[in-house]
Each structure stands twice: as structure tokens, then as C-alpha cells.
N, C-alpha and C positions, 0 to 999 in steps of 0.2 A: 408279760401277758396277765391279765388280770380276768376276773370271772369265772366262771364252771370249771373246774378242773387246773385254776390256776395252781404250778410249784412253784412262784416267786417266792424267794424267802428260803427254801428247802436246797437240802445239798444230800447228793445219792452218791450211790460207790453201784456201778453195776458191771459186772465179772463176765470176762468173752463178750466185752462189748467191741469188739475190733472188726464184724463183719453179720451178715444176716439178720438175722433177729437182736441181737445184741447188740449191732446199731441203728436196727431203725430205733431200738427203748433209749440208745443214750438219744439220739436225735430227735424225740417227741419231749421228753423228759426236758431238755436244754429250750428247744424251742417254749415250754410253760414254764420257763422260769429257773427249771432248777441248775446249781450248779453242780456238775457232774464230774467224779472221779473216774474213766475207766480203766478196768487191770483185764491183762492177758498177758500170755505168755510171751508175746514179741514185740516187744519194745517198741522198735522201728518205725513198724507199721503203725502198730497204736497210735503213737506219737502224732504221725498224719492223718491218722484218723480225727484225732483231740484240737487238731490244729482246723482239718478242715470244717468240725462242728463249732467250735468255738469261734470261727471266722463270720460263718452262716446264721448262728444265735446272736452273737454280740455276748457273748456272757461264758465266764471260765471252766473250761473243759480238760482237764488235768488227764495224762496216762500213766500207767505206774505197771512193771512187771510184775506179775504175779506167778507164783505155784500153787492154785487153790487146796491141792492133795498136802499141804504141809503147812500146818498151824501156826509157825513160823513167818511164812511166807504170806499166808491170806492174814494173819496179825499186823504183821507192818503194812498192809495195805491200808486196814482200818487205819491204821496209827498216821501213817501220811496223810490220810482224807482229814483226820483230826487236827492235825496240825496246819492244814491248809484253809481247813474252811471253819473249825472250830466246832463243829459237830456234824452228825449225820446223821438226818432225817431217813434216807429211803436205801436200803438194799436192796440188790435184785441180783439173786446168785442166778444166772444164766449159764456159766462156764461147763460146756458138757461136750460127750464126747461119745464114739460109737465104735466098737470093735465086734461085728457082726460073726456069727457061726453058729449054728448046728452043734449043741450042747459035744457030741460027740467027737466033734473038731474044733473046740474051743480050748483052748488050756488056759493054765492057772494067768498066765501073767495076761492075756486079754481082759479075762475077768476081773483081777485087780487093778487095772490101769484104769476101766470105766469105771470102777467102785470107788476108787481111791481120789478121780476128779470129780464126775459124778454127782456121790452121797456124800463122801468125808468131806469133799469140799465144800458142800454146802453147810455140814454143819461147823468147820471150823472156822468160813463165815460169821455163822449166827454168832457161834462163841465168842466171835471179835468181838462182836457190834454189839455183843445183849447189853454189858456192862453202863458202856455209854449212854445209847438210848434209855436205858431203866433209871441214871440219874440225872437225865431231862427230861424224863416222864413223856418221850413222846417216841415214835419210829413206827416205820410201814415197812416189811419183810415182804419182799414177792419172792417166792420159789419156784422155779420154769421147772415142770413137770413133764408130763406126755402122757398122749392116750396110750402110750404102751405100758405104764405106770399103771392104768385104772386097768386094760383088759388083758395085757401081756403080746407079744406077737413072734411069731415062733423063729428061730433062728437069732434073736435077742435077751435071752436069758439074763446077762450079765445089765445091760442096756434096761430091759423092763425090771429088775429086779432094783436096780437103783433109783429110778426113776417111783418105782412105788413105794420106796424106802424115803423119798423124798416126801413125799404125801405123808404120813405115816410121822415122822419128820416134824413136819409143819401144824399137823394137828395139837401133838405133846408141846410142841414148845410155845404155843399160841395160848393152850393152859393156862403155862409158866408166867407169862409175861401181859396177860392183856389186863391187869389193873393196875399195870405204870403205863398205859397210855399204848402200849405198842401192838399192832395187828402182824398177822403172819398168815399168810392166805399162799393158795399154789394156785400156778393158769399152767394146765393141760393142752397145748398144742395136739391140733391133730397135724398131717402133712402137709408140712410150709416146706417147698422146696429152698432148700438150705446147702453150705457142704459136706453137712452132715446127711444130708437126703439123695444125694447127687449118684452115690456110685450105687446104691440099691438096685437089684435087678429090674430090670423094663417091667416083666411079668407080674411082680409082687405090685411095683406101680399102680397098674391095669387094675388093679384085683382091688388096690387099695381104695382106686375111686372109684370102685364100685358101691364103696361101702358109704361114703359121701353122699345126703342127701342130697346138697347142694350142687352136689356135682362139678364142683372146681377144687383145685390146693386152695390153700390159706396164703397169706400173705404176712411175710413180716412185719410190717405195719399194722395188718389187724390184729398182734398181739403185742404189740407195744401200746391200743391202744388199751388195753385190757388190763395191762402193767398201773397202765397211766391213771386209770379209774380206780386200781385199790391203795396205790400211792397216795392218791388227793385227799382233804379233806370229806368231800361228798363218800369215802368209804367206810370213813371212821365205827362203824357199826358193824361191820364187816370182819369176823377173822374166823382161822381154822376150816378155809372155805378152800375147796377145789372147781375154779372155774374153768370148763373149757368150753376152747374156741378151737371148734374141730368140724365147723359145719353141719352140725348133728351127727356125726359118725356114732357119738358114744349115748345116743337118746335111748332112757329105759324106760 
């Protein structure tokens, strides 16, 4: 696909691309062009996933297991992308995860489990990829944030703390890196029902879209297409940016 927002040409790695949001970004991402790595945790299913994008695009859609919590693990994923397509243009650490309570009934290892996929994973991510991108002077970092990130939401501690650890994140390394070419920007999701969004209580729900201008969820598609706009060319000017797409929930 060629014009506005064409990725012909470009090769992405995007992490928990195996369901919800993380495939509609591998599946907008493939359909303009690019050719896309996805890693998750379950091979299996990936795999079908990879097959049935790549069947629909016309164009090579690779899955690769990953543990983004281990530097190890999100490195050879870089390294296989590398090896496959000879560079990477686009990351998009999506891989997140949710372990809900009431500080009080939280313990340690819920908290580490969200922090350790989360945040660390996102930065052991970046740490792959900087390297590469910085000696082809080019690359587009998206990092999937959340409005719980920007305003916190209660019973999520462990969940907003890394999510705004993620912002936070994005900013410093954006710094680091944006005079070899490379942008780092976050998109803050507000409530895209997800399976991450699914077993939330009804009430909190209710209460939630209250808070929505717009007065609908979000759509995983309307933040892929969000991914897709600071990926392109047309965002080259663009970094250190937190956009969301939360329907106005978070207008100041």
C-alpha cells in the first residue's frame, strides 16, 4: 500500500500481538506494508495468528515466543526479527498484563508480576532494539500506556504504577535517542474492552463510562490506528509524546 501512512518498506516486532489490541496493530501495521514479527507468550496460538495475518496481507508475518519480563528472552526476539528481515524499523511493546486489588489485598508477587511484564518488559524491549535502530539512524518506539498511567485508578496500584512508569519511560529515552533518527512516543488507551478489561466489575464499568465524553468504549482498532500514525513517516516530528485515545476521558 502506498501513500498517507504507507509502512512498505518497514519491518516491526510488536509484543502481545496474539489478541485484542495487539492484533488489530499487527493487522493494520501488515495490511500498510509492514512486515511484522509477533512475540507472546503462546507459541501455538501465535503461530495462527501469524498465519492467518499473513494469509489476509499477502506479506510475511513471523511469531516468535517471548518472556518480555527477561532480557534474555525479549533479546532473542529482537535478534530473530534481525535475522529475519535484517532490521527493525517499528516497535510496539503492547505486552501487558493486569493483576487487580485493593492495595491491602494485594501482595508482593501480584505486584511484581505486573511490574516485571508491564515496565521491565518494556524497557528490556527498548534495550534490545536501541542498539540497532541508532546504527541505521532510523526507528519508531510506540509504548501502549493507559489512562490509569496519567490519572491512577483505585484498586490498580501495581497496574497504574507501571503503566505511568511507562510514560516516564518513554519520555527519558526519547531524550537519549532522537538525533540518530529514532522517535519514542506512548498512546494511553482509555477502555477498549479487552481480556484484560473483561472480568472488571460491572459497577466500576458503569461508573467508567460515565467518565467518557463520547459515551462509548474504545475500539481496538482505534488505537492501532494511533500506533499506525506515529510509526509512519508523517510522524517523524513527533516524539516524547503521550497520545490518548480515551474518548476525552482524560481532557484538562
Amino acid at each position: 500500500m502506498t501513500g498517507f501512512m504507507s509502512l512498505e518498506g518497514r519491518y516491526a516486532v510488536v509484543t502481545g500481538g496474539r489478541r485484542g489490541i495487539g492484533l488489530a496493530i499487527v493487522e493494520l501495521l501488515a495490511r500498510l506494508g509492514a512486515e511484522v514479527m509477533l512475540g507472546d507468550r503462546t507459541i501455538e496460538e501465535s503461530s495462527k495468528v501469524a498465519e492467518m495475518v499473513a494469509e489476509d496481507c499477502r506479506c510475511r508475518v513471523q511469531a516468535r515466543q517471548v518472556d518480555v519480563s527477561n532480557f534474555q528472552s525479549a533479546n532473542a526476539l529482537i535478534e530473530a526479527a534481525l535475522a529475519e528481515f535484517g532490521r527493525v524499523d517499528i516497535l510496539v511493546n503492547n505486552a501487558g498484563v493486569t493483576r487487580d486489588a485493593l492495595i491491602l489485598r494485594m501482595n508482593e508477587e501480584d505486584w511484581d508480576y505486573v511490574i516485571d511484564i508491564n515496565l521491565k518488559g518494556t524497557w528490556n524491549c527498548c534495550k534490545a532494539v536501541v542498539r540497532p535502530m541508532m546504527k541505521q539512524r532510523y526507528g519508531r518506539i510506540i509504548n501502549i500506556s493507559s489512562v490509569s498511567g496519567l490519572a491512577g485508578q483505585a484498586g490498580q496500584t501495581n497496574y497504574s504504577a507501571s503503566k505511568a512508569g511507562i510514560i516516564g519511560l518513554t519520555k527519558a529515552l526519547a531524550r537519549e535517542v532522537a538525533s540518530r533518527g529514532i522517535t519514542v512516543n506512548a498512546i494511553a488507551p482509555g477502555f477498549v474492552p479487552t481480556a484484560l478489561t473483561n472480568n472488571l466489575p460491572q459497577e466500576l464499568k458503569d461508573a467508567m463510562m460515565k467518565l467518557i465524553p463520547m459515551g462509548r468504549w474504545g475500539e481496538p482498532a482505534e488505537i492501532a490506528n494511533a500506533v499506525a500514525f506515529l510509526a509512519s513517516s508523517e510522524a517523524a516530528y513527533i516524539t516524547g509524546q503521550v497520545l490518548s485515545v480515551d474518548g476525552g476521558m482524560m481532557m484538562m
